[in-house]
N, C-alpha and C positions, 0 to 999 in steps of 0.2 A: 575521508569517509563519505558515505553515499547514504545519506540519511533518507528512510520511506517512513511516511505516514500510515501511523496506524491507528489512531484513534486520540479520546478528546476524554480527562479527565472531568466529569462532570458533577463529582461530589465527593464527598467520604461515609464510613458508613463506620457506624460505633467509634468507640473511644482509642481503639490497639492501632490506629495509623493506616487502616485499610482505605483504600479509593477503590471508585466507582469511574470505570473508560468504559464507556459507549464506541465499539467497533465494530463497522463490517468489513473489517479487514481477512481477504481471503483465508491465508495461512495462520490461522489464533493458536491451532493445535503446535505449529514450529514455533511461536514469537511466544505465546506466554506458558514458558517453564520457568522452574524454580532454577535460578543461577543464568537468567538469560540476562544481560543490558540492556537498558532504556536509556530512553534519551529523550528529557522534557524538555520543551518552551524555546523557544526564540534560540537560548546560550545551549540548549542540546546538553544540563546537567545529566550527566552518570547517573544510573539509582538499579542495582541491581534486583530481581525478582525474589523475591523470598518464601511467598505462597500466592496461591494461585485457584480461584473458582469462580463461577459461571453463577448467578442470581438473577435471575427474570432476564430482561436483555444485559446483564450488564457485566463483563469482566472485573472481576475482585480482585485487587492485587494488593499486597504489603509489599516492600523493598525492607531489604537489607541496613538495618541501622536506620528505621523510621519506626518508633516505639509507641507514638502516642499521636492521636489527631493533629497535634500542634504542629508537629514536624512536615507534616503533610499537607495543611491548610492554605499554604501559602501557593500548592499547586493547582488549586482548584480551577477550571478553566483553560487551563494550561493545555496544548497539542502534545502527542506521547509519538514519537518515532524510534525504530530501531537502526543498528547497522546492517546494511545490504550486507556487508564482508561477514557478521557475525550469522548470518543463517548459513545453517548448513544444509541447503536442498537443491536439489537442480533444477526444479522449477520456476519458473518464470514468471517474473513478476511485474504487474503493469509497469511499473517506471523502469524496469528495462526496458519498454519500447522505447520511453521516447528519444529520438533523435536518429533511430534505426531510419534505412531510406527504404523506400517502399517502390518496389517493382510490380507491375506488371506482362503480358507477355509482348507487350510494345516497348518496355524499357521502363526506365525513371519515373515515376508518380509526385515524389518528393520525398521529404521527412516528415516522421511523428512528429507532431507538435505538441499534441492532449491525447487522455484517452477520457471518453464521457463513460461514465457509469449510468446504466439507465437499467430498470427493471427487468427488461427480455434479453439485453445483453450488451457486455460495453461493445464501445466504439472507435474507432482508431479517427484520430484529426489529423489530416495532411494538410502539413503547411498553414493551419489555421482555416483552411476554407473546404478540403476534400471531408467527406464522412465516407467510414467503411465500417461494415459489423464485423467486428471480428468473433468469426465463428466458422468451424471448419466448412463449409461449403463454400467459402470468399478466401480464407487464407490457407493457402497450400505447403507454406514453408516460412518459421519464424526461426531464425541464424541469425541469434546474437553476438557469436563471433567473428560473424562476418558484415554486421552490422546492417544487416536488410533482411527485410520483409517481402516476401514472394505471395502475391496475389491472382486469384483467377477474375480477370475483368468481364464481366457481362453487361449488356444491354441494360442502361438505368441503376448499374449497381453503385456508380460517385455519383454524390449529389454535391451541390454546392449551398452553402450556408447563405 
């Protein structure tokens, strides 16, 4: 399994077993339906969706067979990831970059190492030291199944950390 990060269980709210995840995970609309898996904390416990809504910033979720605050409490804190295998979208998603190798039209750049999330826009990390925005005027072509990344290089466009 290829477990992604989607957010952070930061409380519960009333008494019926609902939590509170704080996510800015891009795809909320494919990952929180009723009947999707989760997968909490460190051991990646199972807990299936059972309802589902949006309260100030905060994703509301019940699972399945969690009836009352108690059942829940002990998640509080706790990291929420899903299965890559269990979306079903064709879009792409940051931790599919990493590890992808990054071309430009001189050849090999290296590999994804990170991607930084920043406010204007993320960022691809080569190798731990390259920075690239990734955004379509910098990447030309993302081929996951061919495992690289195609770049157009400009004058000042890698910096080094």
């Amino acid at each position: 399994m290829k477990y992604i990060y989607v957010g952070k269980i930061v409380g519960t709210h009333a008494l019926k077993g609902e939590v509170r995840i704080l996510s800015d995970f891009e795809y909320k609309k494919d990952t929180f339906k009723i009947g999707m898996p989760l997968y909490i904390g460190k051991e990646h416990k199972k807990v299936v969706i059972n309802s589902y809504r949006v309260h100030k910033n905060y994703d509301m979720v019940t699972f399945i067979g969690f009836e009352k605050i108690e059942d829940v409490l002990p998640y509080k804190g706790q990291r929420v990831y899903i299965n890559r295998d269990d979306m079903k979208t064709d879009s792409i998603f940051f931790e599919d970059l990493i590890g992808l190798s990054v071309y430009d039209e001189e050849g090999l750049l290296g590999t994804v190492t990170a991607i930084e999330k920043t406010k204007a826009h993320p960022i691809l990390v080569i190798d731990h030291k390259h920075r690239i925005p990734y955004i379509p005027p910098f990447i030309n072509a993302v081929e996951v199944d061919k495992k690289r990344i195609l770049i157009h290089n400009m004058e000042g466009l890698i910096y080094e950390n």
